[in-house]
N, C-alpha and C positions, 0 to 999 in steps of 0.2 A: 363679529359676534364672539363674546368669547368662549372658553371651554369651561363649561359646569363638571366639578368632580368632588366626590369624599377623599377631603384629605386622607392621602394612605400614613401609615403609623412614621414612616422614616422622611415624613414632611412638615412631623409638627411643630416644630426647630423654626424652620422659614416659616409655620403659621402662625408660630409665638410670636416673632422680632417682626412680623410685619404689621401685626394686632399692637403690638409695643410701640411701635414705631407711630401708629397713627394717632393713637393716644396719648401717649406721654414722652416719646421718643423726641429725637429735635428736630427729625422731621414734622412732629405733628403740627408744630409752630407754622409751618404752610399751608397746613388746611385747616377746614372750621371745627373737626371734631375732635380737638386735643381737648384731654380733662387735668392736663399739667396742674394749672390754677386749681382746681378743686382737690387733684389726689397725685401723690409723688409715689418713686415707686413704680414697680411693674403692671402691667396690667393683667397680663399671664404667663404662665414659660409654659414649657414641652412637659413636663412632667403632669400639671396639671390637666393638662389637655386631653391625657391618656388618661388620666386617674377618672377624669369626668366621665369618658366615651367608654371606658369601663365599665362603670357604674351605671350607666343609663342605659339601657339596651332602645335601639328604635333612635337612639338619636346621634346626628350627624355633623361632620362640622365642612361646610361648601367649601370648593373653592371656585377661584374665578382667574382663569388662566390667558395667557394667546395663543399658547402653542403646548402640546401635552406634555412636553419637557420644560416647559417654563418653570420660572417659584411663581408662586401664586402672588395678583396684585388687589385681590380681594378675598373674601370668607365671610361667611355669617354660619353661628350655631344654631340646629334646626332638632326640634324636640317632641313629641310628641307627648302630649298628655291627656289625663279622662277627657269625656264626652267629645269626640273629635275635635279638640283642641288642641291647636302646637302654637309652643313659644319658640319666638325667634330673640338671639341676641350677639352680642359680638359682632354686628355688622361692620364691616373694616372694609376699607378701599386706601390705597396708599394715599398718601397727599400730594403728590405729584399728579393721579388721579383725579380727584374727587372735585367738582365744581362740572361735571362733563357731564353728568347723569348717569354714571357708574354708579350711586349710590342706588338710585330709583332702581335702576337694572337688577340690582343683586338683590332687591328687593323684594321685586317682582319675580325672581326667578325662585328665589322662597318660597313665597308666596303659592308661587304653580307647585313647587314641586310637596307642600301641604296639602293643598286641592288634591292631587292627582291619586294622594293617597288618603282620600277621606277627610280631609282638615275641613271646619265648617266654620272656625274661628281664627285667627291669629294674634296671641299676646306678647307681648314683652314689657320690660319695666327701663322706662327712663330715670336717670338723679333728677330729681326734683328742681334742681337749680339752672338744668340746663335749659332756659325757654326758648333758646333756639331750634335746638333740637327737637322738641316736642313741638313747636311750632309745623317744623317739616313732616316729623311725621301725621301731624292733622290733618297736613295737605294732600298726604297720600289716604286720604279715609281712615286714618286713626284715632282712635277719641280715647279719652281720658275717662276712665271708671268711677273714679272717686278713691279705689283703693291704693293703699299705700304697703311698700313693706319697708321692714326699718334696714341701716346701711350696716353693713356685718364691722363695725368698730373692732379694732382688734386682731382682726384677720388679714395679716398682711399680702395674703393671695391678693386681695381683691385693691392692693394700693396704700398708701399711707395718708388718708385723710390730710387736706390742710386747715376744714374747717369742721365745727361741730353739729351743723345742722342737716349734713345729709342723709337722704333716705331716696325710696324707689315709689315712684308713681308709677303703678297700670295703666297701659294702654292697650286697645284692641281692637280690631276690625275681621268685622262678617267676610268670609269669602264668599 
């Protein structure tokens, strides 16, 4: 099983390049959740990571270890918001990982550790393009709201678009 922890502040170096890495890095090309094709570009650094966890009070960003001195070969952001709702995002598992049910795992470890502290909902937002991915999380009791938000064009924190039509669909599920 592995080790659950908050990234401490002089790990977010290894939480960035391994979030980079899954996404749009050349490892992502071996697992299924690179967004290469969609958005070029980083998908976060170190700095940003702190500026967030700054800003947010109550929210955390996992990791998912072997051993306490490992680097992390997973992470997901965990947020709390009104009416005992927390969003989850940045779900990451290396790609040498992921196909093993590491992804479910850190999922579910989310998941509890919202529960444990009064979470009654779980949101986060998929790219609208990705039907795989949204397909997955359906499987895991996720549903689709109807709501969308628009893709922050412009904002190279978040990637360099390669097309024009992306945006955020809501998804959610009852704990």
């Amino acid at each position: 099983m592995p080790i659950l922890a908050p990234a401490a502040d002089h790990e977010l170096a290894d939480v960035a390049a391994l979030v980079n890495s899954a996404y749009r890095g050349e490892l992502a090309a071996t697992g299924w959740t690179s967004e290469s094709y969609l958005l070029g570009g980083q998908r976060t650094d170190e700095d940003s990571l702190r500026e967030d966890l700054a800003a947010k009070p109550g929210a955390s960003l996992l990791t998912f270890r072997d051993t306490p001195d490992a680097k992390p070969f997973a992470c997901a952001w965990l947020e709390p918001q009104a009416d005992d709702v927390w969003y989850v995002g940045m779900i990451t598992v290396t790609p040498p990982r992921q196909a093993g049910g590491m992804g479910r795992t850190v999922l579910e470890a989310c998941e509890a550790h919202a529960r444990a502290r009064g979470g009654k909902v779980m949101r986060m937002t998929v790219i609208s393009v990705r039907d795989t991915l949204i397909a997955w999380y359906e499987r895991r009791g996720y549903r689709l709201t109807g709501e969308t938000q628009p893709f922050p064009y412009g904002d190279e924190r978040f990637g360099l678009p390669q097309r024009d039509d992306l945006a955020f669909v809501v998804m959610e599920k009852g704990l």
